[in-house]
Each structure stands twice: as structure tokens, then as C-alpha cells.
C-alpha positions, -999 to 999 in steps of 0.1 A, spaced: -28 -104 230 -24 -123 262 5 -144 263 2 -186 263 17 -186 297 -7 -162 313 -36 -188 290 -20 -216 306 -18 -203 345 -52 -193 341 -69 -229 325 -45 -244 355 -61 -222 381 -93 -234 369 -88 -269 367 -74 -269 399 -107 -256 417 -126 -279 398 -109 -308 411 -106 -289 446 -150 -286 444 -148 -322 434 -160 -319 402 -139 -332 379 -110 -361 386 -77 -370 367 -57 -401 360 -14 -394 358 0 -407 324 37 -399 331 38 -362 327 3 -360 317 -30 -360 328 -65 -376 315 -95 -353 329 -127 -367 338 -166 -356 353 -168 -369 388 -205 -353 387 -236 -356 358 -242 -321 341 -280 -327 356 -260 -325 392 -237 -297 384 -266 -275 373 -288 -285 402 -255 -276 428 -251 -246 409 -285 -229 410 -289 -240 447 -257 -217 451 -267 -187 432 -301 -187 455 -281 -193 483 -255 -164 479 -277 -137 460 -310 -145 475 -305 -158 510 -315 -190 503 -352 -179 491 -365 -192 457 -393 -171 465 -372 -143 463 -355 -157 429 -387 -161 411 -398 -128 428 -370 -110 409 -372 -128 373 -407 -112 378 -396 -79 386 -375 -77 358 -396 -92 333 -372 -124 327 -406 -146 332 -438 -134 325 -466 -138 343 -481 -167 318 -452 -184 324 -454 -181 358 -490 -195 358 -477 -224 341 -452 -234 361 -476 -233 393 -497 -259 372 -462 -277 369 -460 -280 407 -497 -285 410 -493 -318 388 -461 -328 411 -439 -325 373 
């Protein structure tokens, strides 16, 4: 069972880059802190898949959608529907 302290150093770590990234803010009550969002979930997820395509797939969303393809996360129905997406500018 892992200890509270090791819990603790490791939710701190993670705050802590968080904040670094810019993500989230806090207000000081005394000893305390409030945590807030600096950024909408819409953004976060947006920043985050533009860095999994950047760091697994050079930057290429070809390459991304190439792969889901290849290992038959999208099928190729789906695939034809989202090229009507893009058709209709949705």
C-alpha cells in the first residue's frame, strides 16, 4: 500500500506542472490553496491532441488517421463520413 506521503509528493508533482504548463492557477488562503482552470476543457483537449500528433506523428494528421486505419480504431465508413464532415466545412 503506498504510503500518504509518497500520494501526497506525487499529486504535488502534478499540480505543480500543471500550473508550470499554465493550466491551472491558485489563490493563497493562509496555508492553503484554492485551485482553479486557467484554460476551457474544449482548449485543453484541442492542445493536447495537437501534441500527441506532434510527438508520435511528426506533426502529420495524415499520418494519425493513417494509423487509426491501420489498426482498425476507425473504420473505413467512418472515415467516409468524416470526409463528408470536411466537405460540408462541420
Amino acid at each position: 500500500m503506498m504510503s500518504l506521503n509518497l500520494i501526497f509528493n506525487t499529486l504535488s508533482t502534478q499540480v505543480r506542472t500543471l500550473e508550470a504548463e499554465g493550466l491551472i492557477g491558485h489563490k493563497t488562503y493562509g496555508n492553503t490553496h484554492q485551485y482553479f482552470a486557467l484554460v476551457t476543457s474544449e482548449e485543453y483537449n484541442k492542445s493536447s491532441l495537437a501534441n500527441v500528433i506532434s510527438k508520435y506523428f511528426d506533426n502529420s494528421y495524415l499520418s494519425a488517421v493513417s494509423a487509426l486505419v491501420k489498426e482498425e480504431r476507425i473504420s473505413v465508413e467512418e472515415l467516409k463520413e468524416l470526409i463528408k464532415q470536411i466537405e460540408k466545412g462541420e
